[in-house]
MIFI-165148 format. One line per field, with one value per residue: x, y, z of N, C-alpha, C, O, CB in turn; residue number from 1; residue in three letters. Coordinates in steps of 0.1 Angstrom, whole numbers, plus 5000, padded with zeros to 4 digits. Glycine has a CB too. Layout:
N
n_xx (X	...)
n_yy (Y	...)
n_zz (Z	...)
ca_xx (X	...)
ca_yy (Y	...)
ca_zz (Z	...)
c_xx (X	...)
c_yy (Y	...)
c_zz (Z	...)
o_xx (X	...)
o_yy (Y	...)
o_zz (Z	...)
cb_xx (X	...)
cb_yy (Y	...)
cb_zz (Z	...)
num (NUM	...)
residuo (ALA	...)
***
This chain:
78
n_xx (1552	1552	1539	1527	1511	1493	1470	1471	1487	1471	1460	1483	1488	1462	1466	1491	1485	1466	1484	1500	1482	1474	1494	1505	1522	1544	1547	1570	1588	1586	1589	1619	1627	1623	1633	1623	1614	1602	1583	1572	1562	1539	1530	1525	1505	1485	1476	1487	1507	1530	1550	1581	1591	1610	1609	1582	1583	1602	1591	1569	1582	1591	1563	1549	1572	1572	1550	1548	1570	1553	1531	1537	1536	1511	1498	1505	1486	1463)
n_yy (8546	8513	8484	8454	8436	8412	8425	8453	8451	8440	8461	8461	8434	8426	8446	8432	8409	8416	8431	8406	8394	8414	8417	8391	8377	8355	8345	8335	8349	8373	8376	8371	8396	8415	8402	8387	8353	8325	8306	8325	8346	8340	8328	8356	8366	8349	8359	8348	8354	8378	8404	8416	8455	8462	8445	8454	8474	8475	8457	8476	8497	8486	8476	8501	8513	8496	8499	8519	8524	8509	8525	8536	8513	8507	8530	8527	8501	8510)
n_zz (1527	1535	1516	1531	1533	1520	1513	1510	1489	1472	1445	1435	1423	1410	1393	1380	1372	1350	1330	1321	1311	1292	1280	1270	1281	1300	1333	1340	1324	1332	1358	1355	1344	1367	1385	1405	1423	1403	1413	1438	1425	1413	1433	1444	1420	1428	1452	1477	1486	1497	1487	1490	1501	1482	1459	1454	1441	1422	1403	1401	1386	1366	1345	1345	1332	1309	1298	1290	1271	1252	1243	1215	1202	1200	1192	1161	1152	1152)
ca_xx (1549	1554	1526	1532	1502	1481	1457	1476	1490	1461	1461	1491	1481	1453	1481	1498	1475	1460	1496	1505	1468	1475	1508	1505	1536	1544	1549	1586	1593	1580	1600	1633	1630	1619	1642	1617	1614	1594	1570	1571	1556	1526	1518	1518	1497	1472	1470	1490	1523	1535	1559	1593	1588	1623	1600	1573	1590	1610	1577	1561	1590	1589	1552	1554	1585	1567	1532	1553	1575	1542	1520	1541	1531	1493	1492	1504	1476	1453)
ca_yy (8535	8501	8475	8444	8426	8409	8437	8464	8448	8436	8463	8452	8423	8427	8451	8428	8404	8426	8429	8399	8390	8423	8418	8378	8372	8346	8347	8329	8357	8386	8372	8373	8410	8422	8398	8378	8340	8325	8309	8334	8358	8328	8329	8369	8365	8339	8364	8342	8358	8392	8407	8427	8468	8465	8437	8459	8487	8469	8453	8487	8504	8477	8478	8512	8516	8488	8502	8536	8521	8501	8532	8537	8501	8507	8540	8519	8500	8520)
ca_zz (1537	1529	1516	1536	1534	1504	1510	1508	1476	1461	1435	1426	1418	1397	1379	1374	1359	1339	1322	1320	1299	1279	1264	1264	1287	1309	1352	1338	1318	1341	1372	1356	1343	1377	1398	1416	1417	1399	1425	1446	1416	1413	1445	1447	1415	1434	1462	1486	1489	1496	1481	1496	1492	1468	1450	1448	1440	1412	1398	1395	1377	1349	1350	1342	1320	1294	1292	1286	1258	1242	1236	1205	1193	1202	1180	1152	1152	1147)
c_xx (1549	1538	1535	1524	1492	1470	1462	1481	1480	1457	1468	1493	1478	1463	1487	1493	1472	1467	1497	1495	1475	1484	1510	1519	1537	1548	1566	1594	1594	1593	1609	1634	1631	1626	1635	1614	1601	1576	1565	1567	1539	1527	1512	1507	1482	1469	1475	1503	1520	1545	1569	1586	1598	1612	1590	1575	1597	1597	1568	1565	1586	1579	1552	1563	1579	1553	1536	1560	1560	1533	1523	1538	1513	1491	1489	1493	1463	1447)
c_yy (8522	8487	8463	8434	8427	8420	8445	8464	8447	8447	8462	8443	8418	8434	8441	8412	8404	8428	8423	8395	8399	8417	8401	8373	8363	8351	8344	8340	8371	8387	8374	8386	8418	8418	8391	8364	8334	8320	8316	8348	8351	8332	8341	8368	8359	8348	8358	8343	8374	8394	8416	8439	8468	8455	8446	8475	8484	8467	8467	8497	8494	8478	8493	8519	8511	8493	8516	8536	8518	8510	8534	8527	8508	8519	8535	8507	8501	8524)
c_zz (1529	1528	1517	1534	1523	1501	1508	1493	1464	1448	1425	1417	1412	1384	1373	1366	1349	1329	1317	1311	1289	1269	1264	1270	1300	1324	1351	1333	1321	1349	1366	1348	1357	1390	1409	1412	1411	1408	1436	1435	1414	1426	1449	1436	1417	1449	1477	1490	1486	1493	1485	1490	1482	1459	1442	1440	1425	1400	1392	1387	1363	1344	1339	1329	1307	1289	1282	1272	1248	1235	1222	1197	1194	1191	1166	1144	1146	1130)
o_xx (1546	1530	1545	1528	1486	1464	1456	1480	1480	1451	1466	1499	1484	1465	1487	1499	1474	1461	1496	1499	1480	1484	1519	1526	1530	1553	1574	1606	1601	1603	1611	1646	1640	1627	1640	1612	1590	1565	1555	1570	1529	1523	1501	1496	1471	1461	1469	1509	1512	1553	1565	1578	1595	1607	1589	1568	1597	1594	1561	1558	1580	1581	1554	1560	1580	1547	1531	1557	1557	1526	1513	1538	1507	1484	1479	1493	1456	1439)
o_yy (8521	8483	8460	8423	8436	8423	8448	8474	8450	8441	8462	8444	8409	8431	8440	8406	8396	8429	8425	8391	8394	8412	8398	8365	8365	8362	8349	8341	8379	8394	8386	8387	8427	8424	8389	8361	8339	8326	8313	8359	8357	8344	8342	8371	8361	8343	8362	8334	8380	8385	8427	8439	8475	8462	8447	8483	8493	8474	8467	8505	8497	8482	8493	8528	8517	8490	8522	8544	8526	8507	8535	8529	8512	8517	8537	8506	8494	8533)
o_zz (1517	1537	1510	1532	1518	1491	1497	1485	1452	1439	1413	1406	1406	1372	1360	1357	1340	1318	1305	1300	1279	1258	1256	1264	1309	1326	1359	1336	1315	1348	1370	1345	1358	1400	1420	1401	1414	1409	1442	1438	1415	1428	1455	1441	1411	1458	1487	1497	1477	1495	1484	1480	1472	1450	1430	1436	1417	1391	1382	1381	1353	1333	1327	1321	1296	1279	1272	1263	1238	1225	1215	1185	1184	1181	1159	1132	1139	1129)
cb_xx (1535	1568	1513	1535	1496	1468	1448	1486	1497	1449	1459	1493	1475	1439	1497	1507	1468	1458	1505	1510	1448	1479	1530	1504	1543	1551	1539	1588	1589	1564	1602	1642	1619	1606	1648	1603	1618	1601	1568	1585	1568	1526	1523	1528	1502	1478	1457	1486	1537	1534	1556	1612	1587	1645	1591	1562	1601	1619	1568	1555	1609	1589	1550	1559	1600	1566	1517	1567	1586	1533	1516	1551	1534	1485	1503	1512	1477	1459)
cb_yy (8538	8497	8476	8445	8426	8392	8442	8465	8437	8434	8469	8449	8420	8438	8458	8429	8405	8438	8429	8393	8395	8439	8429	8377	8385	8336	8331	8314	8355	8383	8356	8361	8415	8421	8412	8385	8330	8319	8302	8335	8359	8309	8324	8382	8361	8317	8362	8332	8349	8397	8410	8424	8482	8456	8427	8458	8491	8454	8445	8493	8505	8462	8477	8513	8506	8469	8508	8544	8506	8490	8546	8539	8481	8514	8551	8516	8502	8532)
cb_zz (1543	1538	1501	1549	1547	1507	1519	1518	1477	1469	1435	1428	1418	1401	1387	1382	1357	1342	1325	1330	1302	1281	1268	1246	1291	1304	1366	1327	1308	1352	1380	1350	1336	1378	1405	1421	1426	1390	1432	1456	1396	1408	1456	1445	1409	1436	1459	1485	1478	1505	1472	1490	1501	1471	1457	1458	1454	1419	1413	1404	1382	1347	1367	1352	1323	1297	1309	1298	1260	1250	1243	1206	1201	1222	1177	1155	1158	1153)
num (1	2	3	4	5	6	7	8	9	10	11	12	13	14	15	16	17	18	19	20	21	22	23	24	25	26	27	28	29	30	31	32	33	34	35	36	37	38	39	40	41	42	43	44	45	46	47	48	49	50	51	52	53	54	55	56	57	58	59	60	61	62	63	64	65	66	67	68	69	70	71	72	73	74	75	76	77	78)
residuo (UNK	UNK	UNK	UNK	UNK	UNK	UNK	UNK	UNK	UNK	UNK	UNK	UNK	UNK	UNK	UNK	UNK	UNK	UNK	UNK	UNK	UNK	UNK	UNK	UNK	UNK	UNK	UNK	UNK	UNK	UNK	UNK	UNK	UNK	UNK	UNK	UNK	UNK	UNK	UNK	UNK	UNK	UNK	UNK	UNK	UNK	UNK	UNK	UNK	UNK	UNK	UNK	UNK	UNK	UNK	UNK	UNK	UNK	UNK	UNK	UNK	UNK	UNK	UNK	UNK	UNK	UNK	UNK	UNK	UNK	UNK	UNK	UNK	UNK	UNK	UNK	UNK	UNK)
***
């Protein structure tokens, strides 16, 4: 089913927040991995835009893919 609306998204969201603090990456540098513009990634970030399901769908593969690559840095770490 498709999340259309800020609410529906809103864990998103925060996901993607939460990312973007962890690994220290910018909304400029996000957007053009994932294919979305840049103010239209700010405003989903500020909760005031929704996002296409190919967006969010795109957004949650990368999301996903980079936390999956990085556990190999995090061990290192250690």
């Amino acid at each position: 089913m498709a999340k259309t609306t800020i609410q529906d998204q809103q864990y998103l969201i925060n996901r993607t927040n939460r990312f973007m603090e962890k690994y220290g990456c910018s909304k400029k540098w996000l957007s053009s991995k994932v294919g979305i513009a840049v103010r239209n990634l700010s405003y989903f970030c500020n909760s005031r835009f929704a996002i296409t399901e190919n967006q969010y769908d795109r957004l949650t593969a990368f999301m996903d893919e980079y936390d999956r690559r990085m556990v190999g840095f995090a061990a290192l770490e250690e």
